[in-house]
Every structure is written in C-alpha cells, then in structure tokens.
Backbone as a ProteinNet text record, in pm:
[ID]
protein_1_A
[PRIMARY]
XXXXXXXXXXXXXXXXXXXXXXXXXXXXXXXXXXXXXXXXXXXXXXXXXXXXXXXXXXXXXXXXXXXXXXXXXXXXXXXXXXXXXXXXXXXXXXXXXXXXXXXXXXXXXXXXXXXXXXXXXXXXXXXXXXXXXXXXXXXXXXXXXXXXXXXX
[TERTIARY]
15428.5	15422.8	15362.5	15263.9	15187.5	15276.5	15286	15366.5	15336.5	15398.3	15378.2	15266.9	15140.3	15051	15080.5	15074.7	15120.8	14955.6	14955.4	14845.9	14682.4	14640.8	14527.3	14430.3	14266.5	14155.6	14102.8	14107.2	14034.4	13905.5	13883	13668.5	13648.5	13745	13710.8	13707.3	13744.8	13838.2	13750.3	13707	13616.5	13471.5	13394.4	13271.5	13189.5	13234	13214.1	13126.9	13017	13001.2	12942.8	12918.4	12904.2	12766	12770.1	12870.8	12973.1	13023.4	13142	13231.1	13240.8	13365.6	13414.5	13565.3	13647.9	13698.7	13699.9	13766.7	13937.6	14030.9	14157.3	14239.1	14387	14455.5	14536.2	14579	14682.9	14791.8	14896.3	15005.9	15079.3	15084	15155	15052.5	15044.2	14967.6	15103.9	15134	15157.2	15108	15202.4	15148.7	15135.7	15248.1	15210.8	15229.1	15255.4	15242.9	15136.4	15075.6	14957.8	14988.2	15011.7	15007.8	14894.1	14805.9	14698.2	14710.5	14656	14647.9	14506	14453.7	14328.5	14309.9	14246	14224.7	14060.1	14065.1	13961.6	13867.6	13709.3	13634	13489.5	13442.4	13357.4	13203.4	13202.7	13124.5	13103.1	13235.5	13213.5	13138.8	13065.7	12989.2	13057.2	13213.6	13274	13332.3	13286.1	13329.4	13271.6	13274.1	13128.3	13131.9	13055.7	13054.4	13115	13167.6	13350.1	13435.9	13465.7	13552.2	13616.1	13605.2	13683	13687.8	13806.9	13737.6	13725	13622.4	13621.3	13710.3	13681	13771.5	13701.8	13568.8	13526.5	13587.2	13607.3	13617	13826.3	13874.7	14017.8	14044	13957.7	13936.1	13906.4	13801.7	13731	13834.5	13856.2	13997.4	14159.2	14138.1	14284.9	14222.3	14099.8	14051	14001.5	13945	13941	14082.7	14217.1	14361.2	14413.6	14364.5	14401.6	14372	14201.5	14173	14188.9	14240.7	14325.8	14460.8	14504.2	14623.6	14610.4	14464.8	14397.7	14343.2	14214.9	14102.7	14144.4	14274.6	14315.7	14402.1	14407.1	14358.3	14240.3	14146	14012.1	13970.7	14106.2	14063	14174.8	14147.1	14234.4	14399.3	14454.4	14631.2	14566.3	14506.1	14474.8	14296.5	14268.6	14152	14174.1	14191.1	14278.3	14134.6	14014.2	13915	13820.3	13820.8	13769	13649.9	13604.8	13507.4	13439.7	13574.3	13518.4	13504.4	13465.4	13422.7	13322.7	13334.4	13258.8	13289.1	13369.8	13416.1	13321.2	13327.6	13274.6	13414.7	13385.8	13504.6	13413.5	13475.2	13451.8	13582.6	13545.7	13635.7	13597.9	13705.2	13625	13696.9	13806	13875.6	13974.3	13916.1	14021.4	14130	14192.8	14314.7	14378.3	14374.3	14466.6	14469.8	14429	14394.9	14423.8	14512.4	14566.5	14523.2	14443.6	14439.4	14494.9	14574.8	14688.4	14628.5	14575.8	14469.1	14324.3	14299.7	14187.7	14199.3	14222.9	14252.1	14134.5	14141.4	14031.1	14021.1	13909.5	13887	14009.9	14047.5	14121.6	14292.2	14291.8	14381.7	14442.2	14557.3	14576.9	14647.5	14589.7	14616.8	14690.5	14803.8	14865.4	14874.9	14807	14849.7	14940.7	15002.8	15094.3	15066.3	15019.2	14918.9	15024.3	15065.4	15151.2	15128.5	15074.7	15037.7	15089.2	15017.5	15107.1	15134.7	14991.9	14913.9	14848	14834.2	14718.8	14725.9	14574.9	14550.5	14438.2	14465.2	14395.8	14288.7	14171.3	14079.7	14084	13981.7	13954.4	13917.3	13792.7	13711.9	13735.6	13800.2	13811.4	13967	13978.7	14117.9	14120.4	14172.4	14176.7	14285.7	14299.3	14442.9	14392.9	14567.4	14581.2	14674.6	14640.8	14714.2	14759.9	14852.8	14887	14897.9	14827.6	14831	14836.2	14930.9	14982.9	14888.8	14843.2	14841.9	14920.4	14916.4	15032.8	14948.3	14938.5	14917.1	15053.7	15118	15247.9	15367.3	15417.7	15483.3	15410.9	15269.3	15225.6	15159.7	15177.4	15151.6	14982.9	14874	14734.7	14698.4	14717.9	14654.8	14700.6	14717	14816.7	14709.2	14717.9	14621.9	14617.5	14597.2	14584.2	14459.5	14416	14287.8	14288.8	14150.3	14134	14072.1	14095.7	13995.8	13960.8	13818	13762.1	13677.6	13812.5	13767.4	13671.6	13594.5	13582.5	13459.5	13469.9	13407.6	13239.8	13170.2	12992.4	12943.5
-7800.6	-7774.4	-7636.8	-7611.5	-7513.9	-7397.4	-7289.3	-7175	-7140.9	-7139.7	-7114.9	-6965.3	-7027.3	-6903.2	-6825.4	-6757.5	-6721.6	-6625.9	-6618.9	-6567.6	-6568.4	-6738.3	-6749.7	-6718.5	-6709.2	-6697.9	-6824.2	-6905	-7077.1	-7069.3	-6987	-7012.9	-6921.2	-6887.4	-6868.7	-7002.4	-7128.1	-7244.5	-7324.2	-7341.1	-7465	-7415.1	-7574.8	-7529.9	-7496.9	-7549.7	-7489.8	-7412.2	-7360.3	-7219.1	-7261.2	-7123.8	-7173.3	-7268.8	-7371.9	-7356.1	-7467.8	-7503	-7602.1	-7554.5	-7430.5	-7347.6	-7302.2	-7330	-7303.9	-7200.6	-7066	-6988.7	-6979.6	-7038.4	-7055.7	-6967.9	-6934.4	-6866.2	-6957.2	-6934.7	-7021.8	-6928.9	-6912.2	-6875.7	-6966.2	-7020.3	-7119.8	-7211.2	-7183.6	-7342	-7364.6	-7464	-7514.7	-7619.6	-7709.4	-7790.7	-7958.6	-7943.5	-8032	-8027.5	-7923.9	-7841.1	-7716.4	-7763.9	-7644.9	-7603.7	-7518	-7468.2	-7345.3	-7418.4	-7336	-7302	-7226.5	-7146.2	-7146.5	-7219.6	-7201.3	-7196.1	-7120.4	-7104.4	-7135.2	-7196.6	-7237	-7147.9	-7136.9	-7082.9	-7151.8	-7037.5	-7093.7	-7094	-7062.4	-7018.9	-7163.1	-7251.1	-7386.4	-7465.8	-7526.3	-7654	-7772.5	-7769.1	-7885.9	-7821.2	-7721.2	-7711.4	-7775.3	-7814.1	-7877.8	-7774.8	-7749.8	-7682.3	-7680.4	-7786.1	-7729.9	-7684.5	-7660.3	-7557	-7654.6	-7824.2	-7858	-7878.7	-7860.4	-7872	-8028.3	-8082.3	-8220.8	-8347.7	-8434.7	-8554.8	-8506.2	-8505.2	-8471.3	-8300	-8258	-8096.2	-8126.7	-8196.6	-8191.7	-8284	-8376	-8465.2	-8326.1	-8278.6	-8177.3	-8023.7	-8010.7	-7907.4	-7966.3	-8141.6	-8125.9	-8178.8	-8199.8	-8222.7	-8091.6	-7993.1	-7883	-7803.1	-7818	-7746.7	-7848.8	-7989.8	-8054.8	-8048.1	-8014.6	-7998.7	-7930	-7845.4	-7695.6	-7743.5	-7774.7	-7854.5	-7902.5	-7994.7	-8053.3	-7949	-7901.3	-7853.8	-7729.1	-7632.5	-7530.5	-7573.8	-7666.4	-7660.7	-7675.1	-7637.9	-7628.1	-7510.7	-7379.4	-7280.1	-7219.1	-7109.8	-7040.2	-6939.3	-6976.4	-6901.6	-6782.2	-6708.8	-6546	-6557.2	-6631.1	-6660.6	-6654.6	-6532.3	-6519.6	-6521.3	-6514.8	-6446.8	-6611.3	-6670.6	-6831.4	-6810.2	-6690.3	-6708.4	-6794.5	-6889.3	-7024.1	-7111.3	-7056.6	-7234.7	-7327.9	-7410.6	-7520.4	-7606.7	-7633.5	-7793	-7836.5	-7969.8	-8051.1	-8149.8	-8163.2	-8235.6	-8359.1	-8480.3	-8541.9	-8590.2	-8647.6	-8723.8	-8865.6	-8992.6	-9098.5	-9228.8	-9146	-9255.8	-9212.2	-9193.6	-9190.4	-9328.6	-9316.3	-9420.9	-9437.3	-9313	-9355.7	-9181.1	-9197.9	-9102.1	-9138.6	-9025.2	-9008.3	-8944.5	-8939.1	-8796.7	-8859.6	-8669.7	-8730.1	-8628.7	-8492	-8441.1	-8326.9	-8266.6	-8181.7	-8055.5	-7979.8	-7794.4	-7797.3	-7647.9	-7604.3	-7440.8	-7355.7	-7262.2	-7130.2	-7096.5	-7007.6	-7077.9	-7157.9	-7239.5	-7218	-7229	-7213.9	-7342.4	-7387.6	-7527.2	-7471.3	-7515.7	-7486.7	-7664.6	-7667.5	-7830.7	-7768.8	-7922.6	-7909.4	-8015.3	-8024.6	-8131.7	-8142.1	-8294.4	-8315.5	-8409.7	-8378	-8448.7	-8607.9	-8679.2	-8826.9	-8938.4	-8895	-8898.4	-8856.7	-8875.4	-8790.2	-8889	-8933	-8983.7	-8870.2	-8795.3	-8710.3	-8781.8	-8721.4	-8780.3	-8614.6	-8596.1	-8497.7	-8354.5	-8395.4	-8344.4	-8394	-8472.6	-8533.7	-8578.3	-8552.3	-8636.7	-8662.6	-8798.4	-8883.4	-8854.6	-8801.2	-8863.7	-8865.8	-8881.7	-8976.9	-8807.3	-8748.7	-8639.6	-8675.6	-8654.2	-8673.2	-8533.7	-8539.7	-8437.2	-8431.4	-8323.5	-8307.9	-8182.7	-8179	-8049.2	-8015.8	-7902.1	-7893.4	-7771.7	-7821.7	-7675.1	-7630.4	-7522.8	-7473.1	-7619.3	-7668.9	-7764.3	-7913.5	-7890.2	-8038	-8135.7	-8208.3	-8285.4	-8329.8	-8263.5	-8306.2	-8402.7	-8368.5	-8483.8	-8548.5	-8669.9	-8717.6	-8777.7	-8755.6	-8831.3	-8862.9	-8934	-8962.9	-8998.4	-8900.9	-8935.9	-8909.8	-9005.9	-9025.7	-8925.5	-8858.8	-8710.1	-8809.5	-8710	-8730.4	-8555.6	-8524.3	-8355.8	-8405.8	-8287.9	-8322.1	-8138	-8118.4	-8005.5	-8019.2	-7960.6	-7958	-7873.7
-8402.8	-8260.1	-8236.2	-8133.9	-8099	-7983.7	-8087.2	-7993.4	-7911.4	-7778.1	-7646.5	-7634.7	-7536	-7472.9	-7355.8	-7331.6	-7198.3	-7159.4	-7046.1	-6949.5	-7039.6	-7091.3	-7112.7	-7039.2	-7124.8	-7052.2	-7081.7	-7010.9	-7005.3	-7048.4	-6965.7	-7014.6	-7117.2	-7239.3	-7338	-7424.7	-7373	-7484	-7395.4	-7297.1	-7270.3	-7282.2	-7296.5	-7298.9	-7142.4	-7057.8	-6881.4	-6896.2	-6804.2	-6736.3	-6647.3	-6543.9	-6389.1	-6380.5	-6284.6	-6188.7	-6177	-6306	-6309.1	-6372.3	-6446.2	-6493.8	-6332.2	-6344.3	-6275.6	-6288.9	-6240.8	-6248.1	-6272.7	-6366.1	-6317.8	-6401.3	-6358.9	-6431	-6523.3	-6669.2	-6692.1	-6737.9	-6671.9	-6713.6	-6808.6	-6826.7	-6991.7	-6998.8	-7159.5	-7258.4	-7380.6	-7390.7	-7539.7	-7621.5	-7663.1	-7737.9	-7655.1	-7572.4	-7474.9	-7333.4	-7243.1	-7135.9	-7108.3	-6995.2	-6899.3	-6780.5	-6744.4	-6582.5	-6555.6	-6437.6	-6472.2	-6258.6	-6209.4	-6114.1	-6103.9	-5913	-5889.4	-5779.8	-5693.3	-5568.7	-5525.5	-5436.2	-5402	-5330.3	-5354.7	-5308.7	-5254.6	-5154	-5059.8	-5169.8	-5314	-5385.3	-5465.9	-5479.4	-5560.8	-5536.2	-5586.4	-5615.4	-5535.8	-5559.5	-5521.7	-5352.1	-5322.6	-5128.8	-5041.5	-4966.6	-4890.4	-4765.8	-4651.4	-4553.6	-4480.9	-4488.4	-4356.4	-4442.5	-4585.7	-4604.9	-4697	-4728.4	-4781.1	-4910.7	-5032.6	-5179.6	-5229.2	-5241.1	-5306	-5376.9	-5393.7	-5490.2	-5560.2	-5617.3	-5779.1	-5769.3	-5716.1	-5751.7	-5756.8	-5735.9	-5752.9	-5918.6	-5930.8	-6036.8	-6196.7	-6122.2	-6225.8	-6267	-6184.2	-6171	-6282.6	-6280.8	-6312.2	-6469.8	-6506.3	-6625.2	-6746.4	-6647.2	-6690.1	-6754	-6672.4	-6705.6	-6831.4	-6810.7	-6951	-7065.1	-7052.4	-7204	-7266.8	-7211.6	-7287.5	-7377.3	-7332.8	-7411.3	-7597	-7536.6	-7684.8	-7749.2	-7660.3	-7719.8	-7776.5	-7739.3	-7783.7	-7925.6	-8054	-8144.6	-8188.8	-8157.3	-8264.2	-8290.7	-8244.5	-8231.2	-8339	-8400.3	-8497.3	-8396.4	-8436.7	-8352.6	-8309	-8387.4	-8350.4	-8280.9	-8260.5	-8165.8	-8055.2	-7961.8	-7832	-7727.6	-7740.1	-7689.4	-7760.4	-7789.7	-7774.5	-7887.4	-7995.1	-8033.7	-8152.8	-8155.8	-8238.7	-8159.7	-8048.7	-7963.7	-7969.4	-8074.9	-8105.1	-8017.7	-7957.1	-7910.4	-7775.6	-7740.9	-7663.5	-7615.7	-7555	-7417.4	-7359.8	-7324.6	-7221.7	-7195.1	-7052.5	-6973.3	-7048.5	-7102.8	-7130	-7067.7	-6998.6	-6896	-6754.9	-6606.1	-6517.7	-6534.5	-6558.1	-6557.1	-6454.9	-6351.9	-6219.1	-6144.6	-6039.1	-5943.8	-5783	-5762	-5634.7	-5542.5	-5487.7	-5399	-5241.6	-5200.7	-5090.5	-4969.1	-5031.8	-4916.6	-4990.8	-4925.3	-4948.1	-4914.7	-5020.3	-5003.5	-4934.7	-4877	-4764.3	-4920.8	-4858.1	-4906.9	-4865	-4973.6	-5000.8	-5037.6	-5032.9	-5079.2	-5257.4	-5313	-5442.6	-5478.5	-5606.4	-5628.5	-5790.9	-5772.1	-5903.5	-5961.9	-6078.8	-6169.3	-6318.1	-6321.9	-6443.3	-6520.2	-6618.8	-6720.6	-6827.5	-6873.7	-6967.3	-7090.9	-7224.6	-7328	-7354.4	-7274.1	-7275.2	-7430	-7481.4	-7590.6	-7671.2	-7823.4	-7915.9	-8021.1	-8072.9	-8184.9	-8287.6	-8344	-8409.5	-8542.2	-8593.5	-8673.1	-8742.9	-8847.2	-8905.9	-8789.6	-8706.5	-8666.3	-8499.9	-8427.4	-8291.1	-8227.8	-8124.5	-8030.9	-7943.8	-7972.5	-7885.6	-7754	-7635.5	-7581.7	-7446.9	-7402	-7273.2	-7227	-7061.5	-7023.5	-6889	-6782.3	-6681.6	-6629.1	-6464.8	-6461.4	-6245.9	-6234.7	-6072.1	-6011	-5941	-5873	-5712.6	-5693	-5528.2	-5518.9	-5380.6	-5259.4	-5234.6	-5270.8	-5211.1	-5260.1	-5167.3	-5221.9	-5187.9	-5142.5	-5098.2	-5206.4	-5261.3	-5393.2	-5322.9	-5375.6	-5342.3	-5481.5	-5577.6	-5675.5	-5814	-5824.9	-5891.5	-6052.8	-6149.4	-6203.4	-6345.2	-6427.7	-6543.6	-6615.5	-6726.3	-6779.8	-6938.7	-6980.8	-7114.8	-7155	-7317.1	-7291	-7447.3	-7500.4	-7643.7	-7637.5	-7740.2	-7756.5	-7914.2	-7940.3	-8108.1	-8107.5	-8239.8	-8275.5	-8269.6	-8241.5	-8313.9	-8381.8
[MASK]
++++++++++++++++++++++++++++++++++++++++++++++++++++++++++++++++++++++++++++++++++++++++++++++++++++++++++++++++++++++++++++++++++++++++++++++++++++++++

C-alpha cells in the first residue's frame, strides 16, 4: 500500500500541459484515495462565454484527479517533482456520468476519486475509479471511468 501524499504537484505526474492541464491542488493522494481542489477559470478551454465550466471540462477535471491515484506508481517514492514521467494515460471507458449542474467561473470544485479497481501488467493498468466532485456542498458530478495508464 502506497504511503499517504499530502499537498501534491499534479502536473508534475500527468502528461497534460496547457491548455488541458488543469491547474489543481491535491491535498491527499494514496494508494486508493485523491482529493484534488480546482477552481474554475475564465482562462479554460472548457468555459464557454457566459462563464459556464463544461460537461467535457467536469468529465476532464474528474479524470485528470484520478489518474493520479494509478499513474503515481510509475514514479519512484522520492520522485516528488515528477521527473520520471514517462507515462501516458487514456480514458478507455466513461461507465456512468452524472452531471447535476455547471460551475460558473471562480467557482471551486473539490472531487474525491476512489480506486474501484486495478489489474496490473509489467509495464500498464488497467482500472476502474469512481469519482464525485461538489461545489461547496452541491454534488455537480458523479462518475465512473475506465483508465489504461502504461509507461513509454
């Protein structure tokens, strides 16, 4: 079991960069718990001009806080700063997606991503993550997806 992280840098561990790296905070990673912290901006890809943040940008948000979970083994314990980041990520299954509203800009969307599944190979993993996000106490997105992490 993977010893608890406290106040990660995400876009050291994903492969992201703008403009689909999400700026987010994560105050806890482990081995099968994420809580990551994101506030929405008028700068995203996923805002549209009235201010509101997207279904793909709430989808992409709660996929981004998951793969941290996985993808943060392919990295060495004392690799705090991501500079073995080989890995590649996809999404390879929404399984079930809720959305109940649409943050506006400046909004903070806290999700809590929970390891439902893992089938590990040498070099790749397979799993299944569930994952909530809330505005304050309002439950905006409910969702479950297939990830396929693996090294290059």
């Amino acid at each position: 079991m993977r010893k608890p992280r406290y106040n990660v840098k995400i876009e050291n561990f994903l492969p992201h960069r703008s403009p689909m790296l999400m700026e987010c905070k994560v105050p806890y990673l482990d081995g099968k718990l994420v809580e990551t912290h994101f506030t929405v901006t008028d700068t995203s890809i996923f805002t549209d001009k009235n201010g509101f943040f997207s279904e793909a940008g709430l989808i992409e948000n709660s996929a981004q806080a998951c793969s941290a979970i996985t993808g943060q083994d392919f990295f060495e314990d004392d690799d705090h700063e991501g500079k073995g980041n080989k890995v590649v990520g996809y999404i390879s299954a929404v399984k079930k997606a809720e959305i109940f509203l649409l943050p506006k800009v400046g909004d903070t969307l806290i999700t809590k991503a929970t390891l439902v599944s893992r089938f590990d190979t040498n070099d790749m993993s397979i799993c299944t993550i569930a994952a909530s996000s809330f505005r304050n106490d309002d439950l905006v997105v409910n969702c479950t997806m297939n990830f396929l992490i693996h090294e290059v």
